[in-house]
C-alpha positions in Angstrom: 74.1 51.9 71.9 73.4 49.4 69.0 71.1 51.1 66.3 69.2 48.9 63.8 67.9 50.0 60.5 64.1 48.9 59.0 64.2 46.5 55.8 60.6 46.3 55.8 57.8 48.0 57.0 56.0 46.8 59.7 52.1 47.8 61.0 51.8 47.1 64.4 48.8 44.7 65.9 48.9 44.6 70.1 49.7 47.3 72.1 53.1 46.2 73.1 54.4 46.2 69.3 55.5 49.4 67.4 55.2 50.4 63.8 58.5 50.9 61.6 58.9 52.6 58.4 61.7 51.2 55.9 64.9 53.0 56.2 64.3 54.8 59.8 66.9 54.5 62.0 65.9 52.7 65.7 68.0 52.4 69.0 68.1 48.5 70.3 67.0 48.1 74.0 67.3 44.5 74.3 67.8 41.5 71.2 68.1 38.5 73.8 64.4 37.2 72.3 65.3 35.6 68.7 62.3 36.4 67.2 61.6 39.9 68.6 63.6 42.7 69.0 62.6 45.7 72.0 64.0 48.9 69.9 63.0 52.6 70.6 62.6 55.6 68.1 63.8 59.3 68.1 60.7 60.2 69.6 61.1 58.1 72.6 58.5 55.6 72.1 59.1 51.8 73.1 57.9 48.5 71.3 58.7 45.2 70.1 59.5 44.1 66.4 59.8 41.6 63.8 63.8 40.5 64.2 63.8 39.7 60.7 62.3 43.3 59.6 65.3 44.7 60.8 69.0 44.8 60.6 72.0 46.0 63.0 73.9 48.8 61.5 77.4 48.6 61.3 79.9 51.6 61.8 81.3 53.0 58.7 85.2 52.4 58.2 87.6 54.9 59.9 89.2 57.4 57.1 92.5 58.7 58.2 93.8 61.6 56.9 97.7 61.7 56.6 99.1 64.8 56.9 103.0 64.0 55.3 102.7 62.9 52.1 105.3 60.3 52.7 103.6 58.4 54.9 100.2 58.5 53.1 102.2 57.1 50.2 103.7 54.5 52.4 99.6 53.6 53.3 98.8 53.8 49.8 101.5 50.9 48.7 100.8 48.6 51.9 97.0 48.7 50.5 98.2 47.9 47.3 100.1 45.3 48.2 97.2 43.5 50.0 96.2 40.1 48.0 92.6 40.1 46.8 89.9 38.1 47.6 90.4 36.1 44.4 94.2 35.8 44.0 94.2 34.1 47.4 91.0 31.7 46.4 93.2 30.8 43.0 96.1 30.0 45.4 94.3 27.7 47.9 92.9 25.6 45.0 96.2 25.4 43.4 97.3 23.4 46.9 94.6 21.5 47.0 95.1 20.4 43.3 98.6 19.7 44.6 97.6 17.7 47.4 95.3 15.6 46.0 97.6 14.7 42.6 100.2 13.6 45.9 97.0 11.4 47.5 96.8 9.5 43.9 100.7 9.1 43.1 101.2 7.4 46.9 97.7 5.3 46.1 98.7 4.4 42.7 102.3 2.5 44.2 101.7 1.4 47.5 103.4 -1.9 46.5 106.5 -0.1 45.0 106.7 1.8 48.7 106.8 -1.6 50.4 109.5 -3.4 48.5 111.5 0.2 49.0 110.8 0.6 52.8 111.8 -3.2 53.4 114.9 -2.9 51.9 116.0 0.4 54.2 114.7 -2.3 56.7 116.8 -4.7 55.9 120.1 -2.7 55.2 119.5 -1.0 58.8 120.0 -4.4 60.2 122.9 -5.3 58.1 124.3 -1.8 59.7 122.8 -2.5 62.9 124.8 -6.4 63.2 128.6 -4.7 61.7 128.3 -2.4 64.8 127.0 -5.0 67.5 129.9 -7.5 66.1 132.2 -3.9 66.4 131.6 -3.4 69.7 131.9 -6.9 71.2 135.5 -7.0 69.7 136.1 -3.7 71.3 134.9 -5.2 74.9 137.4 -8.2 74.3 140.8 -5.5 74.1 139.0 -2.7 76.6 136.8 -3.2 79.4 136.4 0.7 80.8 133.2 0.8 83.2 132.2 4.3 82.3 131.4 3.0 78.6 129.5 0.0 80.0 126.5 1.4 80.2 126.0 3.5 77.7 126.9 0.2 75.3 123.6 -1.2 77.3 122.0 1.3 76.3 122.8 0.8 72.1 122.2 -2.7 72.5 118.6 -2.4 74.0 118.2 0.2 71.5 118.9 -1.6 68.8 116.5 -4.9 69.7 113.6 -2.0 70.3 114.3 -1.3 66.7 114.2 -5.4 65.6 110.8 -5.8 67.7 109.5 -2.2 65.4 110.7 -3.6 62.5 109.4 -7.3 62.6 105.7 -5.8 63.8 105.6 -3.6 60.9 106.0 -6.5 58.7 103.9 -9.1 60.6 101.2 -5.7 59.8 101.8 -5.4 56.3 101.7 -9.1 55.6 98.3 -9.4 57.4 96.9 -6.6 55.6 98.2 -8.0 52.4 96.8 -11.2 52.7 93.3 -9.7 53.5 93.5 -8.4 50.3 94.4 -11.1 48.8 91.7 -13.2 49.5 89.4 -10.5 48.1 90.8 -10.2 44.8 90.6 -12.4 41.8 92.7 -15.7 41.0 95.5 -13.7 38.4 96.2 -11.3 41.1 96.8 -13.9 43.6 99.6 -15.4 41.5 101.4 -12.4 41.6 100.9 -11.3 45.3 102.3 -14.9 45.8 105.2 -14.5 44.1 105.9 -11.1 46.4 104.9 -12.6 49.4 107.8 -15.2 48.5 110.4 -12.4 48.0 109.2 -11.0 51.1 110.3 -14.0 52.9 113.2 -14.0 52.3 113.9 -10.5 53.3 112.2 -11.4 56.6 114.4 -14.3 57.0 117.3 -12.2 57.1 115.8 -10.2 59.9 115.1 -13.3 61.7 118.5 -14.0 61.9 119.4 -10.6 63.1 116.8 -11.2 66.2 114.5 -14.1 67.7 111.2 -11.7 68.3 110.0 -12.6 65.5 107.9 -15.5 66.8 106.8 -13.6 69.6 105.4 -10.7 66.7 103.5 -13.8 64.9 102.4 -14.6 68.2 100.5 -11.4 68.8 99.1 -11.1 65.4 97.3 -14.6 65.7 96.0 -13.2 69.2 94.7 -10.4 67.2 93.0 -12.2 64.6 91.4 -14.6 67.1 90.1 -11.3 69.3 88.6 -9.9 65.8 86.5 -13.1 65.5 85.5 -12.6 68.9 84.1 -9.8 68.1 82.4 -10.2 65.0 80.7 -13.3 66.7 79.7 -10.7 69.6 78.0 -8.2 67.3 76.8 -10.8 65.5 74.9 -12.3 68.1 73.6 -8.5 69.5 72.1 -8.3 65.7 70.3 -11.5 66.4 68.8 -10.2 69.9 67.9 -6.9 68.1 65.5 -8.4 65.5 64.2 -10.4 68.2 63.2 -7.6 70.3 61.8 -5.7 67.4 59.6 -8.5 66.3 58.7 -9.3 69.9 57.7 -5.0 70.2 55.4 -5.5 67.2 53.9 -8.6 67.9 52.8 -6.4 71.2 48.8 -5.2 70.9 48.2 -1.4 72.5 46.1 -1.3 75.7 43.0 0.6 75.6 43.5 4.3 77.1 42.8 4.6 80.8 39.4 6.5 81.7 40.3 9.7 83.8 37.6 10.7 86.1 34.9 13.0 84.7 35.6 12.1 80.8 34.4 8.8 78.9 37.3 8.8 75.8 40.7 9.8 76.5 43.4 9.5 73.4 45.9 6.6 73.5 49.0 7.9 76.3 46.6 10.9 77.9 47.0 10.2 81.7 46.3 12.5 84.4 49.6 14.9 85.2 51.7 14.0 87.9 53.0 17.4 88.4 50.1 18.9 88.5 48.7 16.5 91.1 52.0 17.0 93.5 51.5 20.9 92.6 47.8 20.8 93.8 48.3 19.0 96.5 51.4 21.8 97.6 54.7 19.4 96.8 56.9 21.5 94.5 55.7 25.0 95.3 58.4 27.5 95.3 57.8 28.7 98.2 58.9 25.7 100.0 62.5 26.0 98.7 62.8 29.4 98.9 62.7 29.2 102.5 66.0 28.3 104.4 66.2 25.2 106.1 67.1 25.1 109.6 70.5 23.0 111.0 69.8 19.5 113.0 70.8 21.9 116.3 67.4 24.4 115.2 69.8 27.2 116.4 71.3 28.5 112.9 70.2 28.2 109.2 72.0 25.3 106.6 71.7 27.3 103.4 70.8 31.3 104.7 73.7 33.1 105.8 74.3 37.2 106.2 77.5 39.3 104.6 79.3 42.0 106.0 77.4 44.5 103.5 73.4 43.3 104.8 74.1 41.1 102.1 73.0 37.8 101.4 76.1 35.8 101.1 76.6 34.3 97.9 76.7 30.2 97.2 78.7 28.0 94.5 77.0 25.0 93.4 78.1 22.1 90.8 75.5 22.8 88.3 73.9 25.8 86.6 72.0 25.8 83.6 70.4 28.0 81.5 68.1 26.8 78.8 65.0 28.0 76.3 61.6 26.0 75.7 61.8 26.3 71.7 59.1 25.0 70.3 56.9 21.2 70.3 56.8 19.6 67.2 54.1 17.1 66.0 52.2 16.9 69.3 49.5 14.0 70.0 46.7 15.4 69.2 43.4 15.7 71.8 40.8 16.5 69.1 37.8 14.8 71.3 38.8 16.9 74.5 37.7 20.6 75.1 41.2 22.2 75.7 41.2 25.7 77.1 44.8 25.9 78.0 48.5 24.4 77.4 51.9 24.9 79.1 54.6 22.7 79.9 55.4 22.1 83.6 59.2 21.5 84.5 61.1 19.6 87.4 64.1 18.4 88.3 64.1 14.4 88.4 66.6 11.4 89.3 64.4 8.6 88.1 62.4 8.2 91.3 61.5 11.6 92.6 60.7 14.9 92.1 63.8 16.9 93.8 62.9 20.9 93.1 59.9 22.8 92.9 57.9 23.0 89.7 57.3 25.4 87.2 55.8 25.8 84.3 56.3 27.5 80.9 52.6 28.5 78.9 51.8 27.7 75.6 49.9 28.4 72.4 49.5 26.4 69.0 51.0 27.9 65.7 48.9 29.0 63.0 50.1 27.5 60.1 50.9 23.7 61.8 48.1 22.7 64.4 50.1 20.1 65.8 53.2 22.7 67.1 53.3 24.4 70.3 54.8 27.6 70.5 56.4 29.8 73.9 56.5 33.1 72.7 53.2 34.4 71.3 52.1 38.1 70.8 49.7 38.0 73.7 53.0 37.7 75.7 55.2 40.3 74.6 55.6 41.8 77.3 58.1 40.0 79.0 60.5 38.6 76.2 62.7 36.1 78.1 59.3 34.4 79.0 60.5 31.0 77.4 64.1 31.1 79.4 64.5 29.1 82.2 67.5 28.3 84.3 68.0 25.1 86.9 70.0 25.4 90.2 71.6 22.4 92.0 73.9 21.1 94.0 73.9 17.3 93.5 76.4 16.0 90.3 74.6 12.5 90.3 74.4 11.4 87.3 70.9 10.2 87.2 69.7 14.0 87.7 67.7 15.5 84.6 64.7 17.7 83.5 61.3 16.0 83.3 59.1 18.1 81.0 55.7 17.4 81.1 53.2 18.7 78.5 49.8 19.4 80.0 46.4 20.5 78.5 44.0 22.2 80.8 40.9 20.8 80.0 37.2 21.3 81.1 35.2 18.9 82.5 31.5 18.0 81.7 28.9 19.8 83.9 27.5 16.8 85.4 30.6 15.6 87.4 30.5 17.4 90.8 34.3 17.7 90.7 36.4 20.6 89.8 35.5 22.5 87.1 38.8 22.1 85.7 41.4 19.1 85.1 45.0 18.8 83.8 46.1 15.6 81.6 48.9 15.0 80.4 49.6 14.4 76.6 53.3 13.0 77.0 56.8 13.9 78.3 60.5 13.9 77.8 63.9 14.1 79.5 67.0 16.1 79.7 70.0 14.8 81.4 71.9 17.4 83.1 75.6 15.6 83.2 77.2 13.6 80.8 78.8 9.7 80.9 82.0 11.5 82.2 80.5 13.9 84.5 80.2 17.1 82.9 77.8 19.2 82.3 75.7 19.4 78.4 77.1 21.5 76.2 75.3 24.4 75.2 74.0 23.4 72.1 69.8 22.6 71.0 68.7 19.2 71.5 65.6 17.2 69.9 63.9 15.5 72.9 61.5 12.6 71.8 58.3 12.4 73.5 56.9 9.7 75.0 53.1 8.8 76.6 52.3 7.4 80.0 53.9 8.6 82.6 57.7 8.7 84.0 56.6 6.1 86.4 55.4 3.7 83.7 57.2 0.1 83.4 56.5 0.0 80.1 58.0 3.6 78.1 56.2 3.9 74.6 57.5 7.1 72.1 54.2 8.7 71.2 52.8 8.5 68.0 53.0 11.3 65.3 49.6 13.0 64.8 49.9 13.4 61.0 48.8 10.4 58.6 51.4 8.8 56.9 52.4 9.9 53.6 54.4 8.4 50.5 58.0 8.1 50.4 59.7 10.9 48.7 56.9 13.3 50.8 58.3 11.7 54.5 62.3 12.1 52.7 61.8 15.7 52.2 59.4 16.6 55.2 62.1 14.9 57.6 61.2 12.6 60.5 57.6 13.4 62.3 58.2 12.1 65.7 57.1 14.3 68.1 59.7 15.8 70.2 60.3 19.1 72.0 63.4 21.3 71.1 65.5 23.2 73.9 68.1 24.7 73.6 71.0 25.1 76.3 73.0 28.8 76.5 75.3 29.9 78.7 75.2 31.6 81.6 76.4 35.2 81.7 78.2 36.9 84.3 75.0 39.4 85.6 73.0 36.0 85.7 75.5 33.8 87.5 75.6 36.5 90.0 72.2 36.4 90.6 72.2 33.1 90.7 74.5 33.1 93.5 72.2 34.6 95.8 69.8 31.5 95.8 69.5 28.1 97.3 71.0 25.1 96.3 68.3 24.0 94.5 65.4 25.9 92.1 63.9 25.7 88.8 62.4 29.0 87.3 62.4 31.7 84.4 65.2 33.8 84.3 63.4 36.7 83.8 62.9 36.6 87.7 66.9 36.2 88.6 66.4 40.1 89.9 63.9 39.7 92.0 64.2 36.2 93.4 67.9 38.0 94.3 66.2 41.2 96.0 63.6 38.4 98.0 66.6 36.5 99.4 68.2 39.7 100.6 65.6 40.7 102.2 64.8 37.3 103.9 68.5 37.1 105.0 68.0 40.4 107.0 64.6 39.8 108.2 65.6 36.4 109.4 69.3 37.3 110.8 69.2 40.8 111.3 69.7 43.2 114.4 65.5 41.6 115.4 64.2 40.5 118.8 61.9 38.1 117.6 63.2 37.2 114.2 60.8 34.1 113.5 57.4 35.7 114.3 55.1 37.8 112.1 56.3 41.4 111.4 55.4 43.8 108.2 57.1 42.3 104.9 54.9 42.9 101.7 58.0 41.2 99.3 58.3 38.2 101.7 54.5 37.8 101.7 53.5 38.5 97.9 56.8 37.8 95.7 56.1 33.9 96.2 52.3 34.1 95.1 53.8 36.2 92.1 56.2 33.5 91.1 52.9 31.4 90.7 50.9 32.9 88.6 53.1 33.8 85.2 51.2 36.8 83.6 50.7 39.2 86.8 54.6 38.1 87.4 55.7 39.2 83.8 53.7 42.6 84.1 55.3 43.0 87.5 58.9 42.2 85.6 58.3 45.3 83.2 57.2 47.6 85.9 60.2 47.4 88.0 62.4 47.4 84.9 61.4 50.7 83.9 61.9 52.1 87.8 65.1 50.4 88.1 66.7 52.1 85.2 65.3 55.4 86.3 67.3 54.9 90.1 70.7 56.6 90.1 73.6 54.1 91.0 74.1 54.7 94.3 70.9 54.2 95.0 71.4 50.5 93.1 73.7 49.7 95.3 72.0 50.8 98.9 70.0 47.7 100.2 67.8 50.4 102.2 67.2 52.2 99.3 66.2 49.5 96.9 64.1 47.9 99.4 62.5 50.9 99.3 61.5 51.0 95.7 61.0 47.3 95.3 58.4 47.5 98.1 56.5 50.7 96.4 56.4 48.4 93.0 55.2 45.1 94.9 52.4 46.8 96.6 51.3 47.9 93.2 50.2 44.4 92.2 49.3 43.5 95.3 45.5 44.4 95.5 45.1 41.6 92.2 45.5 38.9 94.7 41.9 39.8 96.6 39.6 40.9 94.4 37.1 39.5 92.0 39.5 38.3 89.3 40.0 35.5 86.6 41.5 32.2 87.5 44.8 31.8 86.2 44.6 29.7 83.0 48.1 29.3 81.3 48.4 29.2 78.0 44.4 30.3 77.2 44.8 33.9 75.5 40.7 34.8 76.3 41.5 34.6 80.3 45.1 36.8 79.6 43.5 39.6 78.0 40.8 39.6 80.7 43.7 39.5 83.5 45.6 42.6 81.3 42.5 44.6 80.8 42.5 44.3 85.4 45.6 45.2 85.3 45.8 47.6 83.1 43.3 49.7 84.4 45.0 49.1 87.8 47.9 51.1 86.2 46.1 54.2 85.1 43.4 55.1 87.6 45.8 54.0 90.7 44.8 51.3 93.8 42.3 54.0 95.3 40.3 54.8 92.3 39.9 51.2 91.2 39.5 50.1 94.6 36.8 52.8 95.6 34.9 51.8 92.3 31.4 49.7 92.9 32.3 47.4 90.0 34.9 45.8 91.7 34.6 43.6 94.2 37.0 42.9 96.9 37.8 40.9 100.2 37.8 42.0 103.3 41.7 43.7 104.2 43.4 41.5 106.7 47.1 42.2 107.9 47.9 38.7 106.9 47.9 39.5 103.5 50.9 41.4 103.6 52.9 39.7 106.7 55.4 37.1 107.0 56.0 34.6 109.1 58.5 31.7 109.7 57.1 29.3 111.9 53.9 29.2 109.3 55.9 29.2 106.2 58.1 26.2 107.3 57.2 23.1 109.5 60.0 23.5 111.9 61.1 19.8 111.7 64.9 19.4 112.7 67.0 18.3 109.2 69.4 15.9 109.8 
C-alpha cells in the first residue's frame, strides 16, 4: 500500500476530514479525487485531506551488498563510468550549436546550391543521352528478346528522371521570381542576369526531352488555382465583417417573464430538463428497465449467463468524464437562489435520448461568480463530480447537453409550487469527432450560452464581471463563461461494470457497483427459475435502488456504507451472487425507512437542507431503524408492502417495440 508523508499540518473542520501532524507517516486509501486525498493513520482512523498537504513517499534505493570483491569492483567502475547529469547537458548543446551554425551556412548560399545542383542536372542528362544513343546502336547489330524489355524499362526510367528534373526547375524558377518581385531594383538586375544563365542550362534539358512544356503547363495551372483561392478567402473576409456588423447592429430582447417572478436576468429561462424531469421523461428508472422484443415473448437488451449472471454488453461509446468547475457564471443577483447543480443529458440536436442526471453545486469563496462540485459538505463520497455516459448510437450529431440550473423560491403570493428551477445557460459536448472517433481524453473549455438548446437564435452569455483596462483583461485571461470538463479514461474494473448495463445511461460513476448488483438481480428476477416472473414479488434493491439514484446525498451515504461492508466480505463470498445479494439487501434496507418519514425535500446544491438530511441519517446509523422508528419525534407513514415490492407490468407500459 502507497504511504504519504504530511508537509504541513492540517486541523480538521467536518467530521469526514482528519487532522495530520507534519512528518507522520499515513497509509493512502484512495487519491482518485484531485483535491482530496482518503488516507488512514497507525491508529486506524479514516479521513479525508488536503492533497497538497501531503506527499507520496517513495521507496529508498536498493543497496546490494557484493560479497566477491571482484565483482563489487566491477559495480564500482560501471558507476563510475556513468556520464553526469551535466557532461551530457554540455554535450547536447554542443549539437545544437552544431546544427544551427549548419541551418545558417545552407541559408547564407541557397543561390550557390542552385547553380551547383543544376549543373549535376545537367551533366546527368549529358550521361543520360551517351547511353540512350549507346543502346539504340546496340539494337541495330543485336535484337535478343530477353533484353527487350528490360531496355523498356531504362528508357521509361530515364524520361521519369527528365519529367523530375524539368519540375524541379519550373519550382525553383517560380519561387525565384516571387522573390524577385519583392526585392529592390539592384537585386533584380542581378537575379536577371541568373535567370539568363539558367536558361540556357534549361535549354539543354529541353533538347534532351519535350516535357518541358507540359511542366510550364502545370505551373501556370497552379498559379491560376492560387488566385482562386485568394479571391475565395478574400471574399469569406468580406462576408465575415458583414455578419459581425449585422450581430452588432442587433438590439437584445427584453428577458422573458417566468411565472411567479416579475424580473428575470437577460438568458434566465425556465429549465427544460427539469420540466421533462418533473413531468417523469428522463427518470432512470425508465431505462433501467429492459425493453421487451416486437414478439412480447423475450427481452431486447436483458439477457441471463450460465453463472445467474447478467450477460455482459459491448457498445460504441463509453465515456468517462469530471464536472470541474464553472467559471464566470451569469449572475442572478435579483433572484432568491437556494440551490445550484447542473443537470446532464445525452442530446442529438432535437431530443433528449437518455435519462437525466444531475451533478450539485456550490459557489467558491474567494470568486462569487465560480461554481464548484466538490465541496466539504460532500466529502463523503469523493468521485461525486465523476460521471460516465453509455451508448450505443455512433451518430455524429450525439453530445452532452449540460444545463446549469438555480433552484429558486418563489414569492408567497403565487399559489404555485413553492419552488422553481431556471436555467442560467448551457453548453455542449460532442461525443465523436469529424472522423468518427471518440474525444480524446483531454479537459475541454465549453462556452456557455443563454436561452435554451431549442432557441433559433444561440447567443454566448455575457461575463458577469465589469470590464476592466487592457493590461488587467491580458493578464487575467479571457472572462467568458464556460464550464471545464475533463474526459479520463475508462479503467478496466469500470468498463466491467459498465458492461452490465443497458445500451444507454448517463450517471456518476460512483454507482457503477451498484447499478451492476441491480441489473443482476433484475436479470434473475425477471428470467429466473419463477412462475410468474412479471408480477409483484418481495425485491427491496429492485424497489428502492432507483429512488436512491434520485436523490444524490442519501445515494452517496448509501455508497460509503456498502464500501466499508464490501471490503469486510471474504472473496468467495464476492464472487457468490446468493451471498452478495444477501449483504446488498441488509445495506439497502438500512436507508430504506428515509423514504417515508417526515424528512427534508431534496434541495441540491443548498448545504442548510444537506446537513439537516445528514443529522437524519446520521442518527439513523447509531440508534438503529427500531429506536429511531419507535421514537415520538419522528413521524412516519403508514407501512405498505408496496414500498418494498417490484413489479413489471407497473414499472414499464408494456407497449410492443418495434
Amino acid at each position: 500500500m502507497t504511504q504519504v508523508v504530511a508537509k504541513y499540518d492540517y486541523i480538521a473542520v467536518t467530521a469526514q476530514e482528519m487532522s495530520i501532524a507534519v512528518g507522520n507517516v499515513y497509509s493512502l486509501l484512495d487519491r482518485e479525487n484531485v483535491d482530496w486525498w482518503l488516507v488512514e493513520d497507525t491508529q486506524g482512523t479514516q479521513g479525508y485531506v488536503p492533497a497538497t498537504y501531503v506527499e507520496i513517499v517513495q521507496d529508498p534505493p536498493k543497496i546490494q551488498h557484493f560479497h566477491n570483491p571482484q565483482l563489487a569492483r566491477v559495480k564500482m567502475e560501471e558507476v563510475t563510468l556513468t556520464p553526469s547529469k551535466e557532461k551530457i547537458v554540455e554535450h547536447v548543446r554542443k549539437l545544437q550549436n552544431a546544427s544551427r551554425e549548419n541551418l545558417l551556412d545552407k541559408q547564407s548560399s541557397p543561390q550557390q546550391e542552385l547553380s551547383q545542383s543544376k549543373q549535376k542536372m545537367v551533366e546527368t542528362v549529358k550521361k543520360l543521352q551517351s547511353a540512350s544513343k549507346e543502346n539504340l546502336l546496340t539494337d541495330s547489330i543485336e535484337v535478343d528478346d530477353s533484353i527487350v524489355p528490360e531496355r523498356n524499362v531504362k528508357i521509361e526510367s530515364s524520361k521519369n528522371v527528365y519529367n523530375e528534373i524539368q519540375n524541379n526547375d519550373q519550382e525553383t524558377a517560380s519561387e525565384e521570381s516571387e522573390e524577385s518581385e519583392e526585392s529592390d531594383e539592384s537585386e533584380e538586375s542581378d537575379e536577371e542576369s541568373e535567370e539568363s544563365q539558367e536558361e540556357s542550362q534549361d535549354s539543354e534539358i529541353d533538347q534532351a526531352s519535350d516535357v518541358s512544356s507540359e511542366s510550364e503547363k502545370s505551373s501556370k495551372s497552379k498559379q491560376s488555382t492560387k488566385d482562386q483561392v485568394q479571391s475565395v478567402i478574400q471574399n469569406l473576409r468580406k462576408r465575415k465583417s458583414q455578419v459581425h456588423k449585422i450581430h452588432r447592429g442587433i438590439k437584445l430582447a427584453e428577458p422573458e417573464k417566468i411565472e411567479g417572478f416579475e424580473s428575470v436576468p437577460f438568458g434566465f429561462k425556465s429549465s427544460i430538463l427539469a420540466q421533462n424531469y418533473n413531468k417523469g421523461v428522463g427518470l432512470a428508472i425508465s431505462y433501467l428497465t429492459p425493453q421487451l422484443n416486437s414478439c412480447g415473448l423475450a427481452f431486447k437488451d436483458l439477457h441471463l449467463g450460465r453463472k445467474n449472471n447478467v450477460r455482459k454488453r459491448q457498445v460504441k461509446c463509453n465515456i468517462s468524464f469530471y464536472v470541474k468547475e464553472g467559471r464566470f457564471i451569469p449572475a442572478s443577483q435579483p433572484l432568491p437562489v437556494i440551490g445550484r447543480h447542473v443537470r446532464m443529458a445525452l442530446f442529438d440536436k432535437t431530443n433528449i435520448v437518455s435519462n437525466i442526471h444531475s451533478v450539485p453545486a456550490s459557489l467558491t469563496p474567494e470568486h462569487e461568480y465560480n461554481w464548484r462540485f466538490t465541496p466539504k459538505s460532500f466529502l463523503n463520497n469523493s468521485k461525486e463530480n465523476k460521471c460516465f455516459v453509455r451508448t450505443f448510437d455512433s451518430d455524429l450529431k450525439l453530445c452532452i447537453l449540460f444545463e446549469l440550473c438555480l433552484v429558486v423560491k418563489k414569492p408567497t403570493e403565487s399559489n404555485q409550487d413553492q419552488l422553481a428551477e431556471i436555467s442560467c445557460g448551457w453548453c455542449v459536448l460532442p461525443l465523436f469527432t469529424s472522423d468518427g472517433k471518440i474525444v480524446e481524453p483531454k479537459a475541454y473549455e465549453l462556452p456557455i450560452y443563454t436561452g435554451s438548446p431549442f432557441d433559433k437564435e444561440i447567443i454566448v452569455a455575457s461575463s458577469p464581471s465589469k470590464d476592466t483596462g487592457f493590461f488587467s483583461n491580458l493578464f487575467a485571461g479571457s472572462r467568458t463563461p464556460t464550464l471545464v470538463i475533463r474526459v479520463s479514461k475508462t479503467d478496466k474494473r469500470s468498463l466491467n461494470y459498465l458492461n452490465d448495463l443497458p445500451d444507454v445511461l448517463i450517471g456518476g460513476s460512483n454507482s457503477l457497483h451498484i447499478l451492476s448488483i441491480y441489473r443482476n438481480v433484475l436479470a434473475n428476477t425477471l428470467l429466473g427459475k419463477i412462475t410468474h416472473p412479471l408480477g409483484s414479488k418481495y425485491e427491496p434493491i429492485l424497489a428502492i435502488v432507483p429512488r436512491l439514484l434520485e436523490e444524490v446525498d442519501l445515494l452517496n451515504h448509501f455508497i460509503v456504507l456498502w464500501r466499508k461492508r464490501y471490503r469486510a466480505l471474504p472473496g468467495h463470498e464476492k464472487k457468490s451472487y446468493y451471498k452478495l445479494k444477501k449483504q446488498f439487501t441488509a445495506a439497502i434496507l438500512t436507508v430504506w425507512p428515509l423514504f417515508f418519514i417526515d424528512m427534508p425535500r431534496y434541495i441540491p446544491g443548498n448545504a442548510e437542507n444537506m446537513i439537516a438530511r445528514n443529522e437524519l441519517w446520521m442518527k439513523l446509523q447509531e440508534q438503529g431503524v427500531m429506536v429511531f422508528l419507535s421514537k415520538p419525534g419522528n413521524a412516519y407513514r403508514p407501512f405498505s408492502t408496496e414500498e418494498l415490492e417490484y413489479s413489471y407490468y407497473k414499472v414499464s407500459k408494456l407497449t410492443t417495440v418495434e
